[in-house]
N, C-alpha and C positions, 0 to 999 in steps of 0.2 A: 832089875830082874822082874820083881811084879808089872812094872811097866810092857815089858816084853811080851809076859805070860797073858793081860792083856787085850793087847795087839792081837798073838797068838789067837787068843779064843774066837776076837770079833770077826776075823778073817774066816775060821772055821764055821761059824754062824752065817754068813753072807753064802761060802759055799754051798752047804746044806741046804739054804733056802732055795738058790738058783737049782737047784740038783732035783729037788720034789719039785718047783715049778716046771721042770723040763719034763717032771714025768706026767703032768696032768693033762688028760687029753683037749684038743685045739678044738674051740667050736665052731662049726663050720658057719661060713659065710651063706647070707641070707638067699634065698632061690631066687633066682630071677621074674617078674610077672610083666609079662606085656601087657601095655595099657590095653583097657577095654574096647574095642570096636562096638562104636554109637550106632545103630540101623538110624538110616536119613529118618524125617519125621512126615517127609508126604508117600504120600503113594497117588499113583492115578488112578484106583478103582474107587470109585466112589460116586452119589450122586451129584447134582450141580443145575444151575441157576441160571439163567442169561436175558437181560432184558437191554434194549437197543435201539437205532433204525440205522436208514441207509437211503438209498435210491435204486430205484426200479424202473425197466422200461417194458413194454410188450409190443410185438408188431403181428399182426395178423391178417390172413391172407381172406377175402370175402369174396361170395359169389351170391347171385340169387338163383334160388329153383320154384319149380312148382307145386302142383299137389302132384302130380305125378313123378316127381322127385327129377325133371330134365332140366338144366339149366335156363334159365330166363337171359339171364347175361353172361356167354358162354368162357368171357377173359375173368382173369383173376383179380382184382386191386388189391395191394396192399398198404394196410393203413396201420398206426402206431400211436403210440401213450407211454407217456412219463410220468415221474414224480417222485412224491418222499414216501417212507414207510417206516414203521414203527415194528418191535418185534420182540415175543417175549417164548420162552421157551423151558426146558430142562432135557434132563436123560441120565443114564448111567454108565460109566466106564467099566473095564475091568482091564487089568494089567496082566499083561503074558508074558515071558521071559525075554531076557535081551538077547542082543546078537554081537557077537565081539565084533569089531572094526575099527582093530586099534587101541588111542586110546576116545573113542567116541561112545561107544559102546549104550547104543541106544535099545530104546526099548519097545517091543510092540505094543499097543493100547486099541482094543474094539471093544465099541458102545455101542445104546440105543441111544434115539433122539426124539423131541416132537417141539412143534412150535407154532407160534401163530402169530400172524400178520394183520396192522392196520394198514390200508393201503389208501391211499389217493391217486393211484397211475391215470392221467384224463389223457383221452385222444378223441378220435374221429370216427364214427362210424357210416360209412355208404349207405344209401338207402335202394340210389338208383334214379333211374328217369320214371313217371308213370304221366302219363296224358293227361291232358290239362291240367297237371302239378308244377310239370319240370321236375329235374333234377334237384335231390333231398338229400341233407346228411345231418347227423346229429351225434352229439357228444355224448361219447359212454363212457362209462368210469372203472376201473378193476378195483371193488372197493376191502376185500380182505382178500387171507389166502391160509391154510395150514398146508402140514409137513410130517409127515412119521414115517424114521427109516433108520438106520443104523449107520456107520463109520469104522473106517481104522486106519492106522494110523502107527507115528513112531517119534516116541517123545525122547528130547536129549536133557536127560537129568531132572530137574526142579521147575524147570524156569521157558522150555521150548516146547510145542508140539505142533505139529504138520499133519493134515488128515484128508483124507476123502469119505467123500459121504452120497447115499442113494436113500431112494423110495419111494413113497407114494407121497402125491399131494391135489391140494385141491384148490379150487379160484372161485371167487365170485363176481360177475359183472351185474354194475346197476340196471334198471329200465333206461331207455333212450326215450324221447319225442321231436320227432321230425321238424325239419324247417328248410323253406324254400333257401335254396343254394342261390338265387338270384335276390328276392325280398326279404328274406332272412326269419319273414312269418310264421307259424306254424300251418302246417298241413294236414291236423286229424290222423297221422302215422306215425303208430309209438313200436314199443317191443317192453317187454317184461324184464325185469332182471333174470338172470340164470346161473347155473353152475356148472361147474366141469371139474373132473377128477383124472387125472393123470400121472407123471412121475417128475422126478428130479435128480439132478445129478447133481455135484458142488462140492468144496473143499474149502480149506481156511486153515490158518495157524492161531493158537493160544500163546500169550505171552505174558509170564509171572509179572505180579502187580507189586509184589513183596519189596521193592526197594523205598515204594511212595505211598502203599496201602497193608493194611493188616492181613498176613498170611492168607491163604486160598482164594485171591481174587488174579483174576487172568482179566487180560483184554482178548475177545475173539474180531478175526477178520475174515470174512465166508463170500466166496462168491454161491450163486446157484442159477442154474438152468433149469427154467421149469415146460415140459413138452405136455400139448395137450391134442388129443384128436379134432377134428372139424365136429361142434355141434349145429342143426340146424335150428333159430330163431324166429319161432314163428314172429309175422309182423301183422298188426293188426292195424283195418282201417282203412283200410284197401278195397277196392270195389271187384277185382280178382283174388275168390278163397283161396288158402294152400301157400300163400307167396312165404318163404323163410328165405334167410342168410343164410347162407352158410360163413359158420364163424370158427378160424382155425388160427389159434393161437399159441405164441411161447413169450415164457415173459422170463427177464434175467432180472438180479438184482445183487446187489452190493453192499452188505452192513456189518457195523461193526459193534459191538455188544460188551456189557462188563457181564462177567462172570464171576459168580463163589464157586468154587468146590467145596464140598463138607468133609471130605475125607484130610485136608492139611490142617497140621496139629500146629 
């Protein structure tokens, strides 16, 4: 009977407890949080660095005039120069919003730029026949050049960007002195160095270096066209005053450059 009585009770105990357990309220399961969205760590607004070379050529078209500004030698020749060039620059970016295309979804980028050029481009420059000389030519040289103008462009993500670029730029040719085109002597007939200031047009893509170099270095690769009006040269040494070239040039050239940017983290 005690035995029963118990049983009896332990069973009534078990209940009860299940019975308040049932009544205490359930606490609710944890809220859901979506991971964080990280913002990438480059951006393309920022300024930047580029030092480089390439190869350059120029062709230019010559005439001679006189002091009354009429041609002396009424046809055109064109004569040309090559070589290597060195090239150091910077500018600034600034990044504009994308444009959906899919899943591509690039982004527009317009900067300024400026840069400057070592050059060696040697060619040829005409002098022309003059009586009892004969026929004269001499080696001129395109020995620097700068460049300030702006870009834009459309970069895909971290790691690409595609651009065109314009402005203003400028050249410089060394002095010439003359030599007979037959003896090879000199003939008392030089010219001065000069300058000229004109524009340019060109383009080139940047390509992240981040696989083989530490964060914000890009390789660039830029062609440019550079156009300049006809200056005349005076020439001196000549027994007729007034005599100048006319010297009308464009020169292209080809280089490829490392770049930092300081804006990648």
């Amino acid at each position: 009977m005690k035995r029963l009585l118990g049983v009896s009770l332990t069973g009534l105990a078990l209940l009860s407890g299940s019975a308040r357990a049932a009544d205490l309220p359930v606490a609710p399961a944890p809220a859901y949080k979506a991971p964080a969205v990280v913002a990438p760590a480059y951006n393309w607004s920022g300024f930047y660095l580029n030092a480089g070379g390439g190869f350059g050529l120029w062709n230019a078209d010559t005439q001679r005039f006189n002091s009354a500004g009429g041609c002396v030698d009424c046809f055109v020749n064109t004569v040309g120069g090559r070589g290597y060039i060195g090239t150091v620059g910077g500018g600034f970016d600034y990044q504009l919003g994308s444009i959906g295309l899919g899943g591509w979804n690039p982004t527009f980028v317009v900067g300024v730029l400026g840069d400057y050029n070592f050059e060696s481009l040697k060619g040829t420059m005409l002098g022309g026949a003059f009586v009892g000389i004969g026929s004269v030519s001499s080696q001129i040289k395109e020995t620097n050049a700068w460049s300030a103008g702006g870009r834009v462009g459309v970069a895909f993500g971290s790691g690409f960007f595609a651009y065109t670029s314009g402005g203003a730029t400028g050249t410089r040719f060394g002095g010439t002195s003359f030599v007979s085109d037959v003896t090879g002597a000199p003939v008392g007939i030089s010219t001065a160095a000069f300058t000229k200031v004109g524009y340019f047009l060109g383009g080139g893509t940047e390509t992240s270096l981040a696989s083989i170099l530490p964060v914000g270095w890009f390789l660039r690769s830029e062609y440019r066209y550079d156009y300049f009006n006809t200056i005349n040269v005076p020439v001196a040494g000549v027994a007729a005053p007034g005599l100048t070239i006319g010297w009308h040039p464009v020169v292209q050239t080809l280089t490829t450059s490392l770049m930092y940017k300081f804006n990648w983290q």
